[in-house]
N, C-alpha and C positions, 0 to 999 in steps of 0.2 A: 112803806116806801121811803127811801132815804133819794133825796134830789139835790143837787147843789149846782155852780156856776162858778166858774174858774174865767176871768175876765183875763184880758191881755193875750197875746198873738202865742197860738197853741205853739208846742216844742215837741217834737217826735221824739225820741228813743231814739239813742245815736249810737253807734257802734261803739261797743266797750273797747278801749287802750288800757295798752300794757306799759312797764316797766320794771324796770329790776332792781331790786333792795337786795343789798349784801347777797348779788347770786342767785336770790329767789325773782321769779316774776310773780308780777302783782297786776292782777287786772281791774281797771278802773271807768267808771262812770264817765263822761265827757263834762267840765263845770257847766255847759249849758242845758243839758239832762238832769242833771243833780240839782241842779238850781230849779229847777221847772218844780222835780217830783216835790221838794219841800215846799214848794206854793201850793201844791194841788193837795197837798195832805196837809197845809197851815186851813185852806179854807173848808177840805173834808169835815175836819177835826171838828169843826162850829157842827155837824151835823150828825159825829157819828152818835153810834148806838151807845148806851150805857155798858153793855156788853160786846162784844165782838161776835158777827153773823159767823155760826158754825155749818148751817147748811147750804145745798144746794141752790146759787143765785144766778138771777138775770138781770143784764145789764144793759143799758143804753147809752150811748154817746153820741153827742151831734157835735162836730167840728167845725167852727165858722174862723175861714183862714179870712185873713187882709184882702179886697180886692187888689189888683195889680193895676200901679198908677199908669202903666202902657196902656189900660182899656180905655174904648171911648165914653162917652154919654150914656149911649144906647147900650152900649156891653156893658157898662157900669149897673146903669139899672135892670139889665137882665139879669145879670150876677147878683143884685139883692134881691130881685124875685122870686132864684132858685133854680132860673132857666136854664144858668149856662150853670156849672159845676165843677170844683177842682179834681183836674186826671193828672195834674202832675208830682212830682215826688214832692214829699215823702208819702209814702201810701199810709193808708187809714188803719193798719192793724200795727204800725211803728208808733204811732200816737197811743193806740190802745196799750201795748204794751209800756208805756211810760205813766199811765192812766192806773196800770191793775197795781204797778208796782210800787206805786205811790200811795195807795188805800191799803196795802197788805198792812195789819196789825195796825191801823186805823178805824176800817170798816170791817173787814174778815180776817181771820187766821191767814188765808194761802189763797193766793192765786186760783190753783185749780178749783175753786169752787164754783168758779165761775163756769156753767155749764151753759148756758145759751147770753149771746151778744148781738146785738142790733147796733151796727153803728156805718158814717154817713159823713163825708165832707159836703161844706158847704160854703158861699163868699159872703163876707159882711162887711158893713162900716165897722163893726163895732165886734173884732176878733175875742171868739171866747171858745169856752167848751162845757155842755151840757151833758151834766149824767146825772142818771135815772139807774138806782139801784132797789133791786126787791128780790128778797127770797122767796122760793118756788115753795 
């Protein structure tokens, strides 16, 4: 089982932009996407395999976003408890998707190995993101 922790306020996967070079378009990464994925694959990196995972894996993520300084006391410490929970954007599978693509040819060959995922926002003091990878 390969584990690690990615500290600092999670970044979703953001809509690819385009541009045109002599005529052609060119579609591109957002620099705060790009910038995320190179963090989450500089601290993978401390953990990958000797080898790259060829089979079938499962994966877990837990998302701990910033609380929001609008909250009170009370909603502050419900939201570190786990009571209250983040429903608003970005959703939890734009994170994941910034998460797989950041481990490809880190941790696994490709993306689609991933065959079952377990993942989950949550509010913290202390904004990170926790994955739990194992092959089936």
């Amino acid at each position: 089982m390969i584990q690690f922790t990615v500290y600092g306020e999670p970044v979703a996967q953001g809509r690819p932009r385009a541009t045109t070079i002599n005529g052609h378009i060119r579609m591109y990464d957002p620099k705060k996407s790009s910038d995320y994925k190179d963090y989450v694959r500089l601290v993978a990196s401390e953990k990958a395999p000797k080898h790259l995972l060829t089979g079938q894996i499962e994966m877990k993520v837990r998302i701990y976003r910033p609380i929001p300084k609008s909250f009170s006391k009370k909603k502050t410490s419900q939201a570190e408890l786990g009571l209250i929970r983040p429903t608003t954007k970005p959703d939890a599978d734009n994170y994941l998707k910034a998460i797989k693509d950041a481990l490809k040819m880190v941790i696994w060959k490709d993306d689609s190995q991933v065959v079952d995922v377990q993942i989950g926002k949550w509010y913290s003091e202390r904004p990170r993101i926790e994955v739990q990878i194992s092959e089936i």
